[in-house]
C-alpha positions in Angstrom: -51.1 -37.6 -41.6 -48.7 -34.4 -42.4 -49.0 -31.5 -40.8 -50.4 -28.9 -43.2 -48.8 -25.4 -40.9 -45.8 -26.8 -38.9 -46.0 -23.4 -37.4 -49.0 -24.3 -35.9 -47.9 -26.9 -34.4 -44.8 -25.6 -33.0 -46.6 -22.3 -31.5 -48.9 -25.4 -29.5 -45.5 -26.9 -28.1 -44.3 -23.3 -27.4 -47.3 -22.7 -25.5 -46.3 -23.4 -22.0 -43.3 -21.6 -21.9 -45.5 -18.2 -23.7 -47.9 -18.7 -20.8 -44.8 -18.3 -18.1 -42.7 -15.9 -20.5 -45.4 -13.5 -21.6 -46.3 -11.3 -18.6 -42.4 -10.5 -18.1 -42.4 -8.7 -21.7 -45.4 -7.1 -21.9 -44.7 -5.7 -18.1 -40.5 -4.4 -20.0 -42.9 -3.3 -22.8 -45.5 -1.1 -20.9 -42.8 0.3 -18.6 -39.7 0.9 -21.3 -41.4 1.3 -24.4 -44.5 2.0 -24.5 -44.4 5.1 -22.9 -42.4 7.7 -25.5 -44.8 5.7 -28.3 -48.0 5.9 -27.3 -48.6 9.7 -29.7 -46.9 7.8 -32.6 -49.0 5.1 -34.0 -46.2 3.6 -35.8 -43.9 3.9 -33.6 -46.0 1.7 -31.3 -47.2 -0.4 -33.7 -43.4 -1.4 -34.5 -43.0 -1.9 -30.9 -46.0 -4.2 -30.5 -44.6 -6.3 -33.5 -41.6 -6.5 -31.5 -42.6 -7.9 -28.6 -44.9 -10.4 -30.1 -41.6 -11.6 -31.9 -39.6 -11.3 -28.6 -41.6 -13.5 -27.1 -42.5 -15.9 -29.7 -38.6 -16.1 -29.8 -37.9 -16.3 -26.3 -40.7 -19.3 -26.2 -38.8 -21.5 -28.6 -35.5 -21.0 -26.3 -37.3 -21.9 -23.5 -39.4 -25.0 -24.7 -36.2 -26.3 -27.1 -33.5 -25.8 -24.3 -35.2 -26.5 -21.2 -38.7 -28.1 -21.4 -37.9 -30.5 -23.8 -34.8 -31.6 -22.3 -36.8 -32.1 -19.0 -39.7 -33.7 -19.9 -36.9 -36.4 -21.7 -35.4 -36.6 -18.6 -38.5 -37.0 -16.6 -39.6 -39.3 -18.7 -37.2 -41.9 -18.6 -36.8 -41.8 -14.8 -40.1 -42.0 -14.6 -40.1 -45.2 -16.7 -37.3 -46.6 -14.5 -39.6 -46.1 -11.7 -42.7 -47.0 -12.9 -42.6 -49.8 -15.8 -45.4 -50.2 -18.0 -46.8 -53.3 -18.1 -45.8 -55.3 -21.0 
């Protein structure tokens, strides 16, 4: 079956690293941005955009150049260790 929204499914494998990336932004947001915004709507609208983006971007570094590669890794020692059984 093809996957209709490929986004979709990449913002599920990007999940994790959101969940540990997240708070970190949001916390630089509040105590960087957020403060000289908050009397011009757009102003903080534009920067609420922007960290949704920062960290949907930062998410896809993380999963593509760490998790991934460690779960690969993990993996296939894992096999070595523990065979299935044929």
């Amino acid at each position: 079956m093809k996957m209709r929204f490929p986004l979709l499914s990449r913002l599920g494998e990007w999940s994790f690293a959101t969940y540990l990336l997240h708070v970190y932004v949001i916390q630089f947001f509040v105590k960087y941005v957020a403060g000289g915004t908050l009397d011009n709507p757009v102003l903080l609208a534009l920067g609420i955009a922007s960290a949704f983006l920062i960290i949907a971007v930062a998410s896809a570094i993380q999963f593509s150049w760490f998790e991934k590669r460690a779960t690969l890794c993990l993996n296939e020692k894992l096999d070595r260790w523990w065979p299935k059984a044929a």
